[in-house]
MIRO-493283 format. One record per atom (N, C-alpha, C): x negated, y negated, z negated; atom name; residue number from 0. Coordinates in steps of 0.02 Angstrom, whole numbers, plus 50000, padded with zeros to 5 digits. Layout:
MIRO-493283
<pt u="X" v="Y" w="Z" atomo="CA" num="NUM"/>
...
end
This chain:
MIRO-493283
<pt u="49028" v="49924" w="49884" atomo="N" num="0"/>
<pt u="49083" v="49890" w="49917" atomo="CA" num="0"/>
<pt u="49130" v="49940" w="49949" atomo="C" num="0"/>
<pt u="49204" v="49931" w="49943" atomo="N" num="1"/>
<pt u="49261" v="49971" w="49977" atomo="CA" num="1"/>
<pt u="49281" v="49904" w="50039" atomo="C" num="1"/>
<pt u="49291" v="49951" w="50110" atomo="N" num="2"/>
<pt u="49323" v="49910" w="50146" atomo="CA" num="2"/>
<pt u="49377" v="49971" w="50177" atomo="C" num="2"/>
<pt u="49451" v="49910" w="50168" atomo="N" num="3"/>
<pt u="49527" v="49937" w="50194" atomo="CA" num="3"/>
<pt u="49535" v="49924" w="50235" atomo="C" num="3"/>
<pt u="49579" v="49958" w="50281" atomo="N" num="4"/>
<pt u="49590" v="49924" w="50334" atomo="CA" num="4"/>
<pt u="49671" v="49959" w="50357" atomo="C" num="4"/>
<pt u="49711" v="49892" w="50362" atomo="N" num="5"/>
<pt u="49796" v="49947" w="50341" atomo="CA" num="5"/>
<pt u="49812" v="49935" w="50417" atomo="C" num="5"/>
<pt u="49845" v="49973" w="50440" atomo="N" num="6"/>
<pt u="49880" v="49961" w="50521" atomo="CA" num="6"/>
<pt u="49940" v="50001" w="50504" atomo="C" num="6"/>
<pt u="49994" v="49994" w="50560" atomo="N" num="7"/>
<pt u="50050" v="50021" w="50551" atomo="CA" num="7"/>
<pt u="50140" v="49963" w="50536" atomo="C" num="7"/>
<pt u="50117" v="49924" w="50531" atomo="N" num="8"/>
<pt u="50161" v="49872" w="50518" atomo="CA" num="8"/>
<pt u="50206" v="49832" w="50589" atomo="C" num="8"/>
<pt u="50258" v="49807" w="50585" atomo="N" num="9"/>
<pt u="50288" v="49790" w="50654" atomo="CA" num="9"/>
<pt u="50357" v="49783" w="50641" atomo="C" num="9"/>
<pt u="50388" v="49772" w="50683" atomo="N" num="10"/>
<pt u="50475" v="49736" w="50670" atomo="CA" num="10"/>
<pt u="50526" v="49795" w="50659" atomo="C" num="10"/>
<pt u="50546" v="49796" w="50621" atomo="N" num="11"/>
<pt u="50612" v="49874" w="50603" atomo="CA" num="11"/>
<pt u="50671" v="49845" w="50609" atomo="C" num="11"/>
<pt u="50731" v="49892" w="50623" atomo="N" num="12"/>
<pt u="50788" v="49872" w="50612" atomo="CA" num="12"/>
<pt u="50811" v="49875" w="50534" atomo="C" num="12"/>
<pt u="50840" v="49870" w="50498" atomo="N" num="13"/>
<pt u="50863" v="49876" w="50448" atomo="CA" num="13"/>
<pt u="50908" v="49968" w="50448" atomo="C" num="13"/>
<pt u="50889" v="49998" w="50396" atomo="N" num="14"/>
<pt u="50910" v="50048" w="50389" atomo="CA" num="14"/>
<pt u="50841" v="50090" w="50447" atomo="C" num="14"/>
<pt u="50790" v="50083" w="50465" atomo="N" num="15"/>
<pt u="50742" v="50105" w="50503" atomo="CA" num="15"/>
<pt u="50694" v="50123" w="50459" atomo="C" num="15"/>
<pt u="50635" v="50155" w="50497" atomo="N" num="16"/>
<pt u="50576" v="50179" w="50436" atomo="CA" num="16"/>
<pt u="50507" v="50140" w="50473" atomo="C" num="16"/>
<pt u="50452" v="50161" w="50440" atomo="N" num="17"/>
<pt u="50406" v="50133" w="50463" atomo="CA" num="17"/>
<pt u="50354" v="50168" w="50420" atomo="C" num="17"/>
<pt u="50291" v="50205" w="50440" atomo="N" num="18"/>
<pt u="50224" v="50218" w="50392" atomo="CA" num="18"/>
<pt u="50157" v="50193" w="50408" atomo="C" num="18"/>
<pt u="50148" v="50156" w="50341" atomo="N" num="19"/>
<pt u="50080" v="50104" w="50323" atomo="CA" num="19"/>
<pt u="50006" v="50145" w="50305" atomo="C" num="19"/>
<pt u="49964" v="50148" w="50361" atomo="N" num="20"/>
<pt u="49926" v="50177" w="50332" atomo="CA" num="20"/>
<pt u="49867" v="50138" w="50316" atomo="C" num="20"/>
<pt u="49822" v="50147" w="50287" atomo="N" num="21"/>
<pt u="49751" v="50117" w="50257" atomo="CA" num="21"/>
<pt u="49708" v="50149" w="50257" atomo="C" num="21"/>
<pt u="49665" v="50141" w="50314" atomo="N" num="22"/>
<pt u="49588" v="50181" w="50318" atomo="CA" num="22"/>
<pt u="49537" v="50133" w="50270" atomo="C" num="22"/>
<pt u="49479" v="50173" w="50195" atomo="N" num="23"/>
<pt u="49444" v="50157" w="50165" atomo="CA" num="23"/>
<pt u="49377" v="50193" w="50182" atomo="C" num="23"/>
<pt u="49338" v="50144" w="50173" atomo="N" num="24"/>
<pt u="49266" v="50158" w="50195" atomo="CA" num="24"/>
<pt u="49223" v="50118" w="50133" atomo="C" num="24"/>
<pt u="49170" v="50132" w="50108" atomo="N" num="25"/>
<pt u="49125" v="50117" w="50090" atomo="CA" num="25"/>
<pt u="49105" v="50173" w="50028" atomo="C" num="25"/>
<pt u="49084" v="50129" w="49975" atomo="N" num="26"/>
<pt u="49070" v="50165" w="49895" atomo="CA" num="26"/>
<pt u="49147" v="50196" w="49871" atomo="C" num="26"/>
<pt u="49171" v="50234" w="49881" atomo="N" num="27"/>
<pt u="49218" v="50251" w="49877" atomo="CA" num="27"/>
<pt u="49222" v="50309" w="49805" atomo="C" num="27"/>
<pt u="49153" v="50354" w="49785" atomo="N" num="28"/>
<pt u="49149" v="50383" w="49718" atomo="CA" num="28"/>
<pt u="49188" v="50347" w="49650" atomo="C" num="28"/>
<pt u="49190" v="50271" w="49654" atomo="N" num="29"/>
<pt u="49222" v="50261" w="49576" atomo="CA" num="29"/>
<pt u="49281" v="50234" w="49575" atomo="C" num="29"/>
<pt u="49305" v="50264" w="49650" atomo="N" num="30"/>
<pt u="49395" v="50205" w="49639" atomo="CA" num="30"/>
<pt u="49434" v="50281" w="49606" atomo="C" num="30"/>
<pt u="49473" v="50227" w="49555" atomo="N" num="31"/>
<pt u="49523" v="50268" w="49515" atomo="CA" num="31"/>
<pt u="49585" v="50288" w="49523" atomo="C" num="31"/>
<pt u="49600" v="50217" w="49575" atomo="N" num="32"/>
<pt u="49688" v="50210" w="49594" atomo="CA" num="32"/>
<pt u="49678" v="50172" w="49643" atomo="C" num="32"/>
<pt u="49738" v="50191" w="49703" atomo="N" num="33"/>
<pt u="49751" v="50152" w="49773" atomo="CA" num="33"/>
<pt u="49834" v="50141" w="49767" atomo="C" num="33"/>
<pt u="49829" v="50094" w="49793" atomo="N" num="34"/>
<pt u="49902" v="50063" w="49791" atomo="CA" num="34"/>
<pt u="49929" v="50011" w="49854" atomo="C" num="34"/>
<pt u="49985" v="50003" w="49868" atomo="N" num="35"/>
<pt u="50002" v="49959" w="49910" atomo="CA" num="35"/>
<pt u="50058" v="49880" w="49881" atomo="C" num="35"/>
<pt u="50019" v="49851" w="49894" atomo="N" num="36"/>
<pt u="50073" v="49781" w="49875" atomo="CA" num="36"/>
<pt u="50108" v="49746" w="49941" atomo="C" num="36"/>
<pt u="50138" v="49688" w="49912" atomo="N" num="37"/>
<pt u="50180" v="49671" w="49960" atomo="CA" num="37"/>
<pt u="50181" v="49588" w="49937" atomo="C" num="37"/>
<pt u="50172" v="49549" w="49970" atomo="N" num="38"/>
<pt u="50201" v="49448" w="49962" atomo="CA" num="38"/>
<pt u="50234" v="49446" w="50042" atomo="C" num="38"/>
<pt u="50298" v="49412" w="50004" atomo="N" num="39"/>
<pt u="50360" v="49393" w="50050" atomo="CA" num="39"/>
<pt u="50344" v="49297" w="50038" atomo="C" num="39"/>
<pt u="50350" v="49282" w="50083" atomo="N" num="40"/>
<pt u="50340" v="49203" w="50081" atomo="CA" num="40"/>
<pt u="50386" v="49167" w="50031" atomo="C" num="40"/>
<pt u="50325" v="49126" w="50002" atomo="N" num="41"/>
<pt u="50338" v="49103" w="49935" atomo="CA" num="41"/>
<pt u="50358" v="49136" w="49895" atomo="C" num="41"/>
<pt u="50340" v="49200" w="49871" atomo="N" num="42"/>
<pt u="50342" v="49242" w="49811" atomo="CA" num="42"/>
<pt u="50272" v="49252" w="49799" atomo="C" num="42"/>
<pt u="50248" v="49287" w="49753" atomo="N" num="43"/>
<pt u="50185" v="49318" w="49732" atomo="CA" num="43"/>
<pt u="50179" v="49394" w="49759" atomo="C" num="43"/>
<pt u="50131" v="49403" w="49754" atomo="N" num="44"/>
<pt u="50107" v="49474" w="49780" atomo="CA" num="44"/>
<pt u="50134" v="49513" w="49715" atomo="C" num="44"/>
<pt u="50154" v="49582" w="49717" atomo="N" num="45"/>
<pt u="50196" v="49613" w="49687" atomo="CA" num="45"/>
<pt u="50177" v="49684" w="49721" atomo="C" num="45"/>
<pt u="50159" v="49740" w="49662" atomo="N" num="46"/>
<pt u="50157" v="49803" w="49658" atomo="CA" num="46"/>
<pt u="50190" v="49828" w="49695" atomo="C" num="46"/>
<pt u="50191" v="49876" w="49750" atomo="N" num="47"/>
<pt u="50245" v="49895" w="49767" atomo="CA" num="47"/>
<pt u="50238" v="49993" w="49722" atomo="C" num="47"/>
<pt u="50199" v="50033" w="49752" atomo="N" num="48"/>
<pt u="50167" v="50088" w="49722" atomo="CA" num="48"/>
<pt u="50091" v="50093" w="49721" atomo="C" num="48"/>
<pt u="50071" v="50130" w="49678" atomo="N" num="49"/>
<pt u="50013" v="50174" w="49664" atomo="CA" num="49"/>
<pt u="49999" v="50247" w="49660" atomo="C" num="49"/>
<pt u="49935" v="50261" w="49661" atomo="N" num="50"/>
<pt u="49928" v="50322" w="49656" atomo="CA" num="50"/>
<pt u="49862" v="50346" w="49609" atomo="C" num="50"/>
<pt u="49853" v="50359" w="49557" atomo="N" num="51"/>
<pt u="49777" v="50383" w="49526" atomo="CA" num="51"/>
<pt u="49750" v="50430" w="49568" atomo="C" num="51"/>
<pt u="49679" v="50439" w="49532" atomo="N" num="52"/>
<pt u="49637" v="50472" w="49574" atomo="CA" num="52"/>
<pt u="49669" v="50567" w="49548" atomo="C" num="52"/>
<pt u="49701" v="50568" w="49473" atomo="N" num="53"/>
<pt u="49719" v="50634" w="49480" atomo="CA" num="53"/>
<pt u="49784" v="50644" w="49510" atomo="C" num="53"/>
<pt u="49835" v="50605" w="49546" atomo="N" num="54"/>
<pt u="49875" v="50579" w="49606" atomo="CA" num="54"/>
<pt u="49946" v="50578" w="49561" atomo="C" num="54"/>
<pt u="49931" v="50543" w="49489" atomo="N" num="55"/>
<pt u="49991" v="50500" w="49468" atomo="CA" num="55"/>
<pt u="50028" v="50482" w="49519" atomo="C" num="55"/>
<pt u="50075" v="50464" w="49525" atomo="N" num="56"/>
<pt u="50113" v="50375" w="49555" atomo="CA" num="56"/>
<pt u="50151" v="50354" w="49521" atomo="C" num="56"/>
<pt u="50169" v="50293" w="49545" atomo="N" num="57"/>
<pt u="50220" v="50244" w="49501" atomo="CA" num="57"/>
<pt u="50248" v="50217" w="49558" atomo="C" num="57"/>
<pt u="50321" v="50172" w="49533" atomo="N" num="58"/>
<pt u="50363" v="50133" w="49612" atomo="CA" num="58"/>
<pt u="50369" v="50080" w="49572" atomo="C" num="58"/>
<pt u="50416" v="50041" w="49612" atomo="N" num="59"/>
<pt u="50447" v="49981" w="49586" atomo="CA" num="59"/>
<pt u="50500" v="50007" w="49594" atomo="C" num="59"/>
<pt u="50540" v="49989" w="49568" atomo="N" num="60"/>
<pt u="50607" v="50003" w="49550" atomo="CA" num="60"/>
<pt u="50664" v="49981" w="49626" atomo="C" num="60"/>
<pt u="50634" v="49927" w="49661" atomo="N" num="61"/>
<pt u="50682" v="49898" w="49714" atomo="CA" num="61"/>
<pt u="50655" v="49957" w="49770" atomo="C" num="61"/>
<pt u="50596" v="50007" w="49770" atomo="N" num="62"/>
<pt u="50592" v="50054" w="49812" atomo="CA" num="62"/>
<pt u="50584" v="50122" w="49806" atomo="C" num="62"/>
<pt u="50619" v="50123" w="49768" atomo="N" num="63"/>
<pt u="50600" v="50207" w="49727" atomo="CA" num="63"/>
<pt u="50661" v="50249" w="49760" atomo="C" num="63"/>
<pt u="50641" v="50304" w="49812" atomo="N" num="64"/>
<pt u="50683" v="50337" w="49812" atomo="CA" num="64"/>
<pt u="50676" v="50330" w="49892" atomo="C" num="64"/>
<pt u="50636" v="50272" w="49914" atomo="N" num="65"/>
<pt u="50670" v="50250" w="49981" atomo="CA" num="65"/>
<pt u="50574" v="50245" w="50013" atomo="C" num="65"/>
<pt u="50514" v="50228" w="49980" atomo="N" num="66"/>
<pt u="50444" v="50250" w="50000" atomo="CA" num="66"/>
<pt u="50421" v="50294" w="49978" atomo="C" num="66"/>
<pt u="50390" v="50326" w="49997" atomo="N" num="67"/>
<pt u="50327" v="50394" w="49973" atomo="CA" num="67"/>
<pt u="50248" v="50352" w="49983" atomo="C" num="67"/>
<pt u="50214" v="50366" w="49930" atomo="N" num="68"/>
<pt u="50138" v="50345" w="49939" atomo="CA" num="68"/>
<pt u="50110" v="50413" w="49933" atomo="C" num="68"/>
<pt u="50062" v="50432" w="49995" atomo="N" num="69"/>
<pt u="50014" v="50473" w="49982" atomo="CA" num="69"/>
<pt u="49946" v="50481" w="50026" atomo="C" num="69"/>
<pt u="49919" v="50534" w="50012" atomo="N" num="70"/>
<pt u="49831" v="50510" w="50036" atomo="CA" num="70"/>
<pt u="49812" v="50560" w="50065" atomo="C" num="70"/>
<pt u="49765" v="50569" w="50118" atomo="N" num="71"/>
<pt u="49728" v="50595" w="50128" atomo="CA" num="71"/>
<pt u="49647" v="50601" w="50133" atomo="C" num="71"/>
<pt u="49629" v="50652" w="50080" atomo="N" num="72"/>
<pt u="49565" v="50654" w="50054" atomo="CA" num="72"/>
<pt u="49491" v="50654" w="50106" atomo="C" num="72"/>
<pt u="49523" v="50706" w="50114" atomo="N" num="73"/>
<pt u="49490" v="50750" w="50193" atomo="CA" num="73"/>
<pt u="49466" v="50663" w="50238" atomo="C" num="73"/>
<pt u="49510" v="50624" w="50263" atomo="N" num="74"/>
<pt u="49510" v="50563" w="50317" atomo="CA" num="74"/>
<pt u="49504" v="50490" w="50259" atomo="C" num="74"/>
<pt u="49506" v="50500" w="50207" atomo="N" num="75"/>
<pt u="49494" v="50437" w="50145" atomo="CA" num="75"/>
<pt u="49561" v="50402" w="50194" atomo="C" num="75"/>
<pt u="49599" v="50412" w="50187" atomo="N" num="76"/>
<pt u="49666" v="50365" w="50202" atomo="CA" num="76"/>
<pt u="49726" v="50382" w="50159" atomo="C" num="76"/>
<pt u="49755" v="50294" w="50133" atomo="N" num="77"/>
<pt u="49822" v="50292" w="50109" atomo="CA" num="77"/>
<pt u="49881" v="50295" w="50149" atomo="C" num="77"/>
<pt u="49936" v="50327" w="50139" atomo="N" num="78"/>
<pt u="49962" v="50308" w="50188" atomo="CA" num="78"/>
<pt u="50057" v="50271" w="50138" atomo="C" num="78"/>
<pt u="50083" v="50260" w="50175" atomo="N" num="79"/>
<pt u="50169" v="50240" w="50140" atomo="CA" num="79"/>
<pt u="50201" v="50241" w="50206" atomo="C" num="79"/>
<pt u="50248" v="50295" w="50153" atomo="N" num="80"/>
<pt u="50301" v="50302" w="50224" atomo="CA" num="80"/>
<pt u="50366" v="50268" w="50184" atomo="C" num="80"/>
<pt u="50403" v="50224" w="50229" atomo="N" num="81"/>
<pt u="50449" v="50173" w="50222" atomo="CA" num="81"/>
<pt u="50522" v="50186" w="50250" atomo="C" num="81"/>
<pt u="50568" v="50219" w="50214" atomo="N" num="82"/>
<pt u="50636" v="50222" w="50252" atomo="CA" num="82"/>
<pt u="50682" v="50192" w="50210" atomo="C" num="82"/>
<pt u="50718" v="50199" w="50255" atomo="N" num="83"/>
<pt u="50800" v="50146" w="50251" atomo="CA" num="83"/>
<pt u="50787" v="50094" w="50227" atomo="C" num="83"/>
<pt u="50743" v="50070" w="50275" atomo="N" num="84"/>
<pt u="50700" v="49965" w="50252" atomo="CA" num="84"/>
<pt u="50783" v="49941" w="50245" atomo="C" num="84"/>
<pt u="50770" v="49884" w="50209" atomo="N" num="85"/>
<pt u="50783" v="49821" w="50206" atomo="CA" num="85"/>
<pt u="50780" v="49757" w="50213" atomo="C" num="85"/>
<pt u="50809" v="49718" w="50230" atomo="N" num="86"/>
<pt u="50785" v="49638" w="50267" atomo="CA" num="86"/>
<pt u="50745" v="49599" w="50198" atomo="C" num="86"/>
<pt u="50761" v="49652" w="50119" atomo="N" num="87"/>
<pt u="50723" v="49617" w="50075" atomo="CA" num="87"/>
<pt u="50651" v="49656" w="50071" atomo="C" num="87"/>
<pt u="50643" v="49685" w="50096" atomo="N" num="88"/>
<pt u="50575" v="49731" w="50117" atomo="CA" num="88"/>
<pt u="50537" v="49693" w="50153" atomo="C" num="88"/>
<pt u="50547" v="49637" w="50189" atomo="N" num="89"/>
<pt u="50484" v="49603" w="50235" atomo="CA" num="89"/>
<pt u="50455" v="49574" w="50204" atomo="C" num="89"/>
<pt u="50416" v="49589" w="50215" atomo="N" num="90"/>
<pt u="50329" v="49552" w="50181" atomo="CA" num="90"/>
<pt u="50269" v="49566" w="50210" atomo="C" num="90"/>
<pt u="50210" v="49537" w="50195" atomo="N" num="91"/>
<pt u="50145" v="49571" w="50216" atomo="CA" num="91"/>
<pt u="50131" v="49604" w="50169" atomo="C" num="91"/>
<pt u="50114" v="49669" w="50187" atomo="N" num="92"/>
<pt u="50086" v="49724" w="50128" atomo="CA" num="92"/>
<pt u="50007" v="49746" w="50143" atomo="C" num="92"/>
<pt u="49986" v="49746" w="50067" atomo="N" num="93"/>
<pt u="49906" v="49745" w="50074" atomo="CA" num="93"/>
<pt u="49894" v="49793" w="50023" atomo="C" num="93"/>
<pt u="49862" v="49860" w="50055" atomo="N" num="94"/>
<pt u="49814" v="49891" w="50019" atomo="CA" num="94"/>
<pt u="49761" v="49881" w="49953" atomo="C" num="94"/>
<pt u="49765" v="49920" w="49937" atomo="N" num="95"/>
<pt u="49734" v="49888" w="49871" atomo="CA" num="95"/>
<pt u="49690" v="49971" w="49836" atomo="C" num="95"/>
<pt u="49635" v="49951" w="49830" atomo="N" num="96"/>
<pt u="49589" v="49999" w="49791" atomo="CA" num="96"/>
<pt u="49550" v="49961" w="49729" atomo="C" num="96"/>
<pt u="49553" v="50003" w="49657" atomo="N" num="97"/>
<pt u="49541" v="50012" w="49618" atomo="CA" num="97"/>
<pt u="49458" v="50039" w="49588" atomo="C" num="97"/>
<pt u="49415" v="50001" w="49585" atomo="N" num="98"/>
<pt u="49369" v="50030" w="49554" atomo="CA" num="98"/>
<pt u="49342" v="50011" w="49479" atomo="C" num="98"/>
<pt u="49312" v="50070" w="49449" atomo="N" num="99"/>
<pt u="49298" v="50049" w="49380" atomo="CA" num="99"/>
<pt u="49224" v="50089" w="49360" atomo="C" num="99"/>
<pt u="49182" v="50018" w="49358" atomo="N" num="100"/>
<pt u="49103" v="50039" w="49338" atomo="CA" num="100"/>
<pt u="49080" v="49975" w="49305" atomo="C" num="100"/>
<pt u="49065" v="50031" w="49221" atomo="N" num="101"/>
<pt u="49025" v="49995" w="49191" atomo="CA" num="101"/>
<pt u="49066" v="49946" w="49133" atomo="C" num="101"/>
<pt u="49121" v="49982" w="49125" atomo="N" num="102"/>
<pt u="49201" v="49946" w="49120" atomo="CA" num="102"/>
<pt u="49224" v="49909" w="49139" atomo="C" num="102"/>
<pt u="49227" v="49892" w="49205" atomo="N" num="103"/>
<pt u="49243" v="49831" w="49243" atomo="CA" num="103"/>
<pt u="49291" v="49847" w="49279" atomo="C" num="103"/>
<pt u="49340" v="49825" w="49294" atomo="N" num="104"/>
<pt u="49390" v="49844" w="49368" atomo="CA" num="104"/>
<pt u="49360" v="49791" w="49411" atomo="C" num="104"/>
<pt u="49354" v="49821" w="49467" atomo="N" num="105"/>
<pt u="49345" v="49810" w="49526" atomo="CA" num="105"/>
<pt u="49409" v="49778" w="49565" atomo="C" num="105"/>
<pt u="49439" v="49750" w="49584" atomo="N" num="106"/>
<pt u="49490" v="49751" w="49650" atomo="CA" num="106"/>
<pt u="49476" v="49765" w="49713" atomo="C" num="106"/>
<pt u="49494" v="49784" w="49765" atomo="N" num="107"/>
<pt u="49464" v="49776" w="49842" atomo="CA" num="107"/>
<pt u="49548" v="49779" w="49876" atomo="C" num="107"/>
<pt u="49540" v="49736" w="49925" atomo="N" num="108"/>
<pt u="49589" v="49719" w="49958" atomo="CA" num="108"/>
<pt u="49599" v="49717" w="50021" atomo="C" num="108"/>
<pt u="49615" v="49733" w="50074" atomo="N" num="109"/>
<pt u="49638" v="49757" w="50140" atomo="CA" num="109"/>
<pt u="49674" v="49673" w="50141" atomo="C" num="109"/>
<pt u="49677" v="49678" w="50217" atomo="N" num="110"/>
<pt u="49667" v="49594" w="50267" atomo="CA" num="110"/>
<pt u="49763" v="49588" w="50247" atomo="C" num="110"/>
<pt u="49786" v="49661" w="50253" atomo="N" num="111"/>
<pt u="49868" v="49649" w="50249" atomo="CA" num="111"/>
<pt u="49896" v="49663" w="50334" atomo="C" num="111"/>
<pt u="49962" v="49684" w="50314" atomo="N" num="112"/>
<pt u="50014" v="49709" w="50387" atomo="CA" num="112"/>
<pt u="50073" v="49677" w="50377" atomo="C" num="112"/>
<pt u="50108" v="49646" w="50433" atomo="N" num="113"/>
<pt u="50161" v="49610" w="50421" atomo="CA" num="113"/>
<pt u="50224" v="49676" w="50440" atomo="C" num="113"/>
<pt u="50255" v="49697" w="50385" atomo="N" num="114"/>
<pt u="50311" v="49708" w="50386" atomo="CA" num="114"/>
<pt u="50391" v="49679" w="50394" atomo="C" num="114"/>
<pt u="50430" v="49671" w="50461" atomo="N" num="115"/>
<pt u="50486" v="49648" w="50459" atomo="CA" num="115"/>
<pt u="50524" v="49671" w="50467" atomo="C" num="115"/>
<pt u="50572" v="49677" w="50432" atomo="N" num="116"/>
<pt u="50649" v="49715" w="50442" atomo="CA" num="116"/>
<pt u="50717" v="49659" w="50446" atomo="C" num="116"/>
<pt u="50732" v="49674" w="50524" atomo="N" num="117"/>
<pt u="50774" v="49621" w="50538" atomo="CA" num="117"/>
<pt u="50803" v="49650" w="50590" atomo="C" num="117"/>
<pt u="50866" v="49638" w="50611" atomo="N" num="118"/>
<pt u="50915" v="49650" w="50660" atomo="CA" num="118"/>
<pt u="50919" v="49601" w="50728" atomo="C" num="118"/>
end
């Protein structure tokens, strides 16, 4: 079992920053990729970035340029640093770890942080 736990989330101004971090604890040897998502009310949960375990990443396109995802090994924490938010940036964003044993993906999922960017 992986348990997340994301803190860091809270009210921004628009054009403000904010960094999401995610402390992981448990079986942590077979996760492959950590990532952070995001659901804005009444949308679906939606990718925001990832990172593989040989420290790929990928963005979404509505935040590329404007988050950084990265980790620390040493403390097993994700972290996302968030600038020049947007009022279309609020959502709850939830951690997300990746495991694969036995060919199975795993999901594990963090409780979520409410991100708001509002004036």
């Amino acid at each position: 079992q992986v348990q997340l736990v994301e803190s860091g989330g809270g009210l921004v101004q628009p054009g403000g920053s904010l960094r999401l971090s995610c402390a992981a604890a448990g079986s942590l040897g077979n996760i492959y990729a950590m990532g952070w998502y995001r659901q804005a009310p009444g949308k679906q949960r939606e990718l925001v970035t990832d990172i593989t375990s040989g420290g790929s990443t990928s963005y979404a396109d509505s935040v590329k340029g404007r988050f950084t995802i990265s980790r620390d090994k040493a403390k097993n924490t994700l972290y996302l640093q968030m600038n020049s938010l947007k009022p279309e940036d609020t959502a709850v964003y939830f951690c997300n770890a990746q495991e694969f044993v036995y060919a199975q993906t795993t999901n594990f999922w963090g409780q979520g942080t409410q991100v708001t960017v509002s004036s």
